[in-house]
C-alpha positions in Angstrom: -52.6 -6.4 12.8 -49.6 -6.2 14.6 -46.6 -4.1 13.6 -43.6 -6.0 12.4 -40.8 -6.7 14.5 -38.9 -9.3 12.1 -35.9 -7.3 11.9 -35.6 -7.3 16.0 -32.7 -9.8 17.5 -32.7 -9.9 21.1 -30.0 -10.1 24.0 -28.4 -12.5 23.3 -24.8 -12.9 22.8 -24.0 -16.8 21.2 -27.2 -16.0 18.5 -24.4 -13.9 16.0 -25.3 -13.7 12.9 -22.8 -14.9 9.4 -22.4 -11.4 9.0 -21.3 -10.7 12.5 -19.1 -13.9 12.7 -17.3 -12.4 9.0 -16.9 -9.4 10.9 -15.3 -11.0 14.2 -12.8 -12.7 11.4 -12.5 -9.6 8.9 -11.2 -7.7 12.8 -8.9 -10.6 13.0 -7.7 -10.7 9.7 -6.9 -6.9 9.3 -5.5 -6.9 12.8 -2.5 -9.6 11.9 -2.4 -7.5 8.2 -1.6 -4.6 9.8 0.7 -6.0 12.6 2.8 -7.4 9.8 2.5 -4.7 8.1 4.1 -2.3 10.3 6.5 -4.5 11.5 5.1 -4.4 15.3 4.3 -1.1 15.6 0.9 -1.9 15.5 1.0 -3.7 19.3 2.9 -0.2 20.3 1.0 1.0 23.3 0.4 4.5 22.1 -0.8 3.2 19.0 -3.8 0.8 20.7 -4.7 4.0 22.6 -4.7 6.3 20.1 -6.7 2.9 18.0 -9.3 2.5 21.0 -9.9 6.4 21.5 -11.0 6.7 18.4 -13.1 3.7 17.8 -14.7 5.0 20.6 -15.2 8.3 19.1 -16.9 6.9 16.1 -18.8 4.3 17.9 -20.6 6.7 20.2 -22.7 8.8 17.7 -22.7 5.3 15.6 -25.1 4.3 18.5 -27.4 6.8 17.8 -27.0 6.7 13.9 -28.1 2.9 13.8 -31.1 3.8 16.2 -32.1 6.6 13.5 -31.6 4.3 10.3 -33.7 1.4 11.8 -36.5 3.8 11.6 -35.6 4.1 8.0 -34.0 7.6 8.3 -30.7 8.8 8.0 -28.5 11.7 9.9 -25.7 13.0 6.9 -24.9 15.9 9.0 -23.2 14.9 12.5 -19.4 15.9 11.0 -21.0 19.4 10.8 -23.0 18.8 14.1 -19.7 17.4 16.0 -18.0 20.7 14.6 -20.7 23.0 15.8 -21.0 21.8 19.1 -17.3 21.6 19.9 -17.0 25.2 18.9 -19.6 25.8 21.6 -17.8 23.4 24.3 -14.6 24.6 23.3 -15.9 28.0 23.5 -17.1 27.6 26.8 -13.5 26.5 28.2 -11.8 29.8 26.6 -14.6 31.4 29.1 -13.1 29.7 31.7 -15.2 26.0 32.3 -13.4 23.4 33.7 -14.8 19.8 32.4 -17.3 19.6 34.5 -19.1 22.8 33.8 -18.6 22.8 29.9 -20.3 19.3 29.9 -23.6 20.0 30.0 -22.5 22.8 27.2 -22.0 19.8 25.0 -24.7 17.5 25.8 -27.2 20.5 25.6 -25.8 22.2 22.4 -25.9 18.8 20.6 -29.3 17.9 21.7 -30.8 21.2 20.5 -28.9 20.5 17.0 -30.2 17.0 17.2 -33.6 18.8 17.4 -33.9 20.6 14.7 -33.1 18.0 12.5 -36.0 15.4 13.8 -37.8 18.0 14.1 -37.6 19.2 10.4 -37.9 15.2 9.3 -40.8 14.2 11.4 -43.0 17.6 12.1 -41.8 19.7 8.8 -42.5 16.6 6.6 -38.6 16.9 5.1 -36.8 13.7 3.7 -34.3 12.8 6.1 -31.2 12.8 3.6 -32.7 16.4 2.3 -33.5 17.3 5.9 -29.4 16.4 7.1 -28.3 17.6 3.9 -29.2 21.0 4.6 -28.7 21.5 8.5 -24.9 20.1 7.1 -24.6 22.8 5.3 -25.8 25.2 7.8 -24.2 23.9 10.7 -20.8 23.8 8.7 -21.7 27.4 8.0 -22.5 28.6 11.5 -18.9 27.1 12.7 -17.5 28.9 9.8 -19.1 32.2 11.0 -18.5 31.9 15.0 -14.8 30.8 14.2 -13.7 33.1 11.2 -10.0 33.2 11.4 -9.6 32.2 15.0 -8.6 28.3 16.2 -9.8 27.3 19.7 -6.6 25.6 21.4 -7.2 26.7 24.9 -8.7 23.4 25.9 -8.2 22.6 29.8 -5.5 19.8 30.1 -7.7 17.6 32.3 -10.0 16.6 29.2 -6.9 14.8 27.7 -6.2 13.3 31.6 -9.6 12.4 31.8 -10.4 11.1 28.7 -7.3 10.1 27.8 -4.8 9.2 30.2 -6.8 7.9 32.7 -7.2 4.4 32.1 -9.4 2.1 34.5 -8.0 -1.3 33.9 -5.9 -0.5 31.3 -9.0 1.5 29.2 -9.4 4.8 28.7 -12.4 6.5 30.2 -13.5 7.6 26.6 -13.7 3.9 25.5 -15.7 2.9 29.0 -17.9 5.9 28.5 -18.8 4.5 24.7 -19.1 0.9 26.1 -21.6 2.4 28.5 -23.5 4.4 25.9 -23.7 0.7 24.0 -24.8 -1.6 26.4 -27.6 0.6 27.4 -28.5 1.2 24.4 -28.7 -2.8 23.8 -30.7 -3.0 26.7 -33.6 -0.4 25.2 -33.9 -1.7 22.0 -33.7 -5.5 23.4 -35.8 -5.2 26.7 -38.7 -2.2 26.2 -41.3 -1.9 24.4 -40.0 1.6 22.7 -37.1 -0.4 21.5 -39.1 -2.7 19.8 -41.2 0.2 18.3 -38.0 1.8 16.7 -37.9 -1.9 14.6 -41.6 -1.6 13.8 -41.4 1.6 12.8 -38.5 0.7 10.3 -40.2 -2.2 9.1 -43.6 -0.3 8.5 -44.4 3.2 9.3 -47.9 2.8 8.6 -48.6 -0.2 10.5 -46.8 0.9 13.5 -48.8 4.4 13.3 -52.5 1.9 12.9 -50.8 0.0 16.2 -50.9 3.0 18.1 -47.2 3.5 18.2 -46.0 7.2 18.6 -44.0 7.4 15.4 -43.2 11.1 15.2 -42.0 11.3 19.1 -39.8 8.1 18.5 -38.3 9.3 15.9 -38.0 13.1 16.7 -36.0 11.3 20.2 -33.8 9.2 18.0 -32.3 12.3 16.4 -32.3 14.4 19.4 -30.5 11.1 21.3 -27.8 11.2 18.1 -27.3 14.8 18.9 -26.7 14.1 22.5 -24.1 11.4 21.2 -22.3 13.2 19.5 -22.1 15.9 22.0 -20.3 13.7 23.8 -18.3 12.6 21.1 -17.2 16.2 20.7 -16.1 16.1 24.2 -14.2 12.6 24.0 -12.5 14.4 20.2 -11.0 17.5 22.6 -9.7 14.7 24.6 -7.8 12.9 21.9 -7.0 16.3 20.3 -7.4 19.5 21.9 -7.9 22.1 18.9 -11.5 23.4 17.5 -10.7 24.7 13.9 -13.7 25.2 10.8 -12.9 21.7 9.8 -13.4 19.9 12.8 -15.6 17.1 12.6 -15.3 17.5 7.8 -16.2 13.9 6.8 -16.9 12.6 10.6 -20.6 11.3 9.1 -19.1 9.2 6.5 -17.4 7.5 9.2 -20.3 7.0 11.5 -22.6 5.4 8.6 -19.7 3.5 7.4 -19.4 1.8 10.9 -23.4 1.1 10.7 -23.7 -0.4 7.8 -20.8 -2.2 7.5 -22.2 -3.9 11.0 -25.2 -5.2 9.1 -27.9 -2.2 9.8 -30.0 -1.8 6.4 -30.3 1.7 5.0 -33.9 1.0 4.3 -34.6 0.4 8.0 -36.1 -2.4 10.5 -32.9 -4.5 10.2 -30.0 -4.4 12.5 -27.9 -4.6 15.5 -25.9 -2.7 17.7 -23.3 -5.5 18.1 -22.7 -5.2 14.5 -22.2 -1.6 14.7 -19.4 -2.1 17.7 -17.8 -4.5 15.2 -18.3 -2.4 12.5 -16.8 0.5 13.9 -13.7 -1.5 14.9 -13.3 -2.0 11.7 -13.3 1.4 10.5 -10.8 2.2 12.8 -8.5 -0.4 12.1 -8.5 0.8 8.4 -8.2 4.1 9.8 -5.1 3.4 11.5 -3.9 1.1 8.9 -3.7 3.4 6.3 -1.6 5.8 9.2 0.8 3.3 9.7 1.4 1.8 6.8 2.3 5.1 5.3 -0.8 4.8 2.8 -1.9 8.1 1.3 -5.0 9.4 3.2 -7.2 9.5 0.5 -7.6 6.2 0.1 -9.0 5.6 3.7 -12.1 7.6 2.6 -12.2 5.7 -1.1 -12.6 2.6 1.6 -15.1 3.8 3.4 -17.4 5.0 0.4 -16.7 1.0 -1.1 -17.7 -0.6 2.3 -21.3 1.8 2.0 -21.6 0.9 -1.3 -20.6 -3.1 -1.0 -23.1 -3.2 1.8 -26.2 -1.6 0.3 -25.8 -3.9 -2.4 -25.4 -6.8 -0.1 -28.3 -5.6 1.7 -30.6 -5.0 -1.5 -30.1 -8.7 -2.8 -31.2 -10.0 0.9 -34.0 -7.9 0.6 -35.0 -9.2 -2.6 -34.5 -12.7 -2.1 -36.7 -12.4 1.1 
């Protein structure tokens, strides 16, 4: 019996699917919208950085969400993760870190909150969406407690140069450092074996376990890659705005799933693609900025987000049925 790998699409970068090539045109579509729009103001240059930084932002820990959800889980809680862990980087530059030394502060923090929550899915035997649920809560809480009254603003000036204004061909590093992130994330799930097992395991648990595939480590790395993710996220956020308050990070996961589903990854996992979730996060953050400049109350960027979840589990759900 060998474990199903259907939902697996390799490297390859002419094979898009319909629902990639809609997305390519949707991107195109809202672009020109918006550029009309706003009468220009959309090709402003501080406006396609401010666009790019944070698309990247949201496309980093969107890396490690589709990896979780094509093993059929689910993270809810990296808004209250990202918060938690930039209290922790952000407390380590009032200490006195420069970038360099705070980044491991990050990287480590979000890993070990990353953890916990594989850990309670895959070892304590928790649902993922109750599992997320709760460290959401918790985490939120713990921010709540470390901060109490008190903002975090003394954020060194060379995370905005470095993330920010320094711009490699035109880029900013925080966009080449989520480009990164993706492509080698493309090349694990396309290339070795573990990448295939993440599909198998999304596809079927059991048969993947009766193959001899290590379910419970894949998916306790999955979430403890996410946290990593969006430890650096955290990092690339101080960049693009150098404040830690209680609400950093409030709403942050409805982003991140919106960007993976919306790029084709099914909620019931084993189907998916990381290309989709670039274009999928692009498109999030063009209605994200749309709704900025087109004066649009704010509300409403959040009511799009919870349609495009909705629109495509229900998309997803008649596929599955008619296969």
């Amino acid at each position: 019996m060998a474990a199903n790998t259907a939902g697996f699409r390799g490297w390859n970068w002419i094979n898009m699917s319909a629902r990639e090539l809609l997305l390519i045109v949707g991107v195109i579509v809202i672009t020109a919208g918006i550029a009309i729009g706003s009468h220009g103001n959309f090709w402003a240059a501080s406006n396609l950085t401010n666009l790019m930084i944070t698309t990247a932002i949201t496309l980093v820990p969107a890396v490690g969400m589709t990896v979780i959800i094509l093993t059929g889980g689910i993270d809810v809680s990296v808004g209250s993760t990202l918060g938690l862990v930039a209290v922790a980087g952000g407390t380590a530059f009032e200490h006195g870190f420069g970038l360099a030394a705070a980044t491991p502060v990050f990287l480590v923090a979000g890993a070990i909150l990353g953890f916990i929550n594989g850990a309670l899915i895959t070892y304590g035997r928790v649902p993922p969406v109750i599992a997320t649920l709760g460290t959401l809560s918790v985490y939120r809480a713990a921010a709540f407690i470390f901060l109490g009254n008190h903002w975090i603003t003394m954020i060194p000036p060379t995370v905005t140069e470095t993330m920010v204004l320094t711009q490699p061909l035109g880029i900013p590093v925080a966009v080449w450092i989520s480009l990164i992130v993706l492509v080698i994330c493309m090349v694990f799930l396309a290339r070795l074996p573990r990448g295939r097992h993440v599909f198998a395991i999304g596809n079927n648990e059991n048969a993947a376990r009766l193959n001899g595939i290590p379910v419970e480590r894949i998916k306790l790395a999955a979430y403890t890659l996410t946290g990593v993710l969006v430890g650096i996220a955290a990092l690339m956020s101080l960049g693009h705005s150098p404040m830690v308050q209680t609400t950093t990070g409030t709403g942050f996961e409805l982003t991140v799933i919106a960007a993976v589903v919306l790029g084709g990854t099914e909620l019931t996992g084993g189907r998916g693609s990381l290309f989709g979730t670039l274009l999928g996060a692009i498109l999030v953050g063009l209605v994200q900025n749309g709704v900025v400049l087109l004066h649009i109350q704010p509300f409403w960027s959040g009511v799009v987000l919870g349609v495009i979840i909705l629109v495509s589990v229900g998309s997803a759900t008649v596929r599955r049925t008619e296969d």
